[in-house]
C-alpha positions as CSV (number, residue, x, y, z in Angstrom):
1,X,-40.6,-64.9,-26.8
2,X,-39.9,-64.4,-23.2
3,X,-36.0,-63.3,-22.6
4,X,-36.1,-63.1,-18.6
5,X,-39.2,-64.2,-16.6
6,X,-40.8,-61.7,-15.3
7,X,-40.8,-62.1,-11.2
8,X,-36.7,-62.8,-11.7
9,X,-36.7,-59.1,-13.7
10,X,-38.5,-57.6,-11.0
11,X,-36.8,-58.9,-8.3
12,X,-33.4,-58.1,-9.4
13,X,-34.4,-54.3,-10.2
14,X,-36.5,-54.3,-6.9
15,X,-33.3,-55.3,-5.1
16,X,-31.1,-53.3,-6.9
17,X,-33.1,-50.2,-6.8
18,X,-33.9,-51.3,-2.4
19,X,-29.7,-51.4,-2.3
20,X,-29.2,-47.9,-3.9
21,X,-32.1,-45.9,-1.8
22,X,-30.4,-47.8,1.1
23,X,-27.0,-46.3,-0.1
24,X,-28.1,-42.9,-0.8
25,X,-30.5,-42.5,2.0
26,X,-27.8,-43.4,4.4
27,X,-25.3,-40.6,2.7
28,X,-27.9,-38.2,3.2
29,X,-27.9,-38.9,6.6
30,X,-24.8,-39.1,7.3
31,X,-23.0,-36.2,4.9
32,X,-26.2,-34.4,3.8
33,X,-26.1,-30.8,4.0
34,X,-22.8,-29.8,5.9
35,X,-21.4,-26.8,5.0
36,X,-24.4,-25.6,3.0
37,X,-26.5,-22.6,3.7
38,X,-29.9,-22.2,2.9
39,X,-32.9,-23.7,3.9
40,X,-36.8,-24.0,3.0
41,X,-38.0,-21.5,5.1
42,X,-37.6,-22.0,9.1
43,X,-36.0,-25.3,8.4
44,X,-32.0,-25.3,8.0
45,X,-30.1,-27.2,5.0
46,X,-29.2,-30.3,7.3
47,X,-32.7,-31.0,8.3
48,X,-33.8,-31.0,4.8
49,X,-31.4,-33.6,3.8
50,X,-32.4,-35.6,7.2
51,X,-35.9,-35.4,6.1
52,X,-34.4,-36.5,2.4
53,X,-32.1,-39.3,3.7
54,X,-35.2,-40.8,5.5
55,X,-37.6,-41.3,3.0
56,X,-34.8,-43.1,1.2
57,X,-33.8,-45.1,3.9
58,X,-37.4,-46.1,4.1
59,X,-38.2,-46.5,0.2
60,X,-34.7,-48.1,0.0
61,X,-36.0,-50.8,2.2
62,X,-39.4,-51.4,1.3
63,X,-38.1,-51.6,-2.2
64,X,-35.4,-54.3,-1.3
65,X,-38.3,-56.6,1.0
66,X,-40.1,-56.5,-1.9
67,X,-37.5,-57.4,-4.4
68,X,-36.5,-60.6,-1.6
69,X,-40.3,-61.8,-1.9
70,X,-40.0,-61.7,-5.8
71,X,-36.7,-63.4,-5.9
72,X,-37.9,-66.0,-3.4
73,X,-41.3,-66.8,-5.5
74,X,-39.6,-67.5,-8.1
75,X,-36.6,-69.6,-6.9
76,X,-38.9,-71.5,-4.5
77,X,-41.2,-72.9,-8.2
């Protein structure tokens, strides 16, 4: 018993999960670190969170390609 096909699942979490890396890797950017001290060792609290905010911004958008080609393989059978 199949509830959801499978390529329609994946794209919708694929997408969903692209749009909240997207959202959260452009916070991190943006607001990331302010008013924080600290650090990793020579490098200060902002440039962690820059470091942070792009490899979301990056997995944010691979993710949401990837959930487009799913969604469009199975809408285009």
């Amino acid at each position: 018993m199949e509830l959801i096909p499978l390529p329609l699942a994946l794209g919708l979490l694929l997408t969903l999960g692209g749009l909240v890396g997207l959202g959260f890797g452009i916070y991190a950017l943006i607001w990331g670190g302010r008013g924080q001290r600290g650090g990793l060792g020579p490098i200060p609290e902002r440039g962690i969170h820059a470091i942070a905010g792009l490899r979301m911004l990056v997995g944010g958008a691979v993710a949401l390609v990837l959930g487009i080609i799913a969604l469009s393989s199975y809408f285009s059978t």
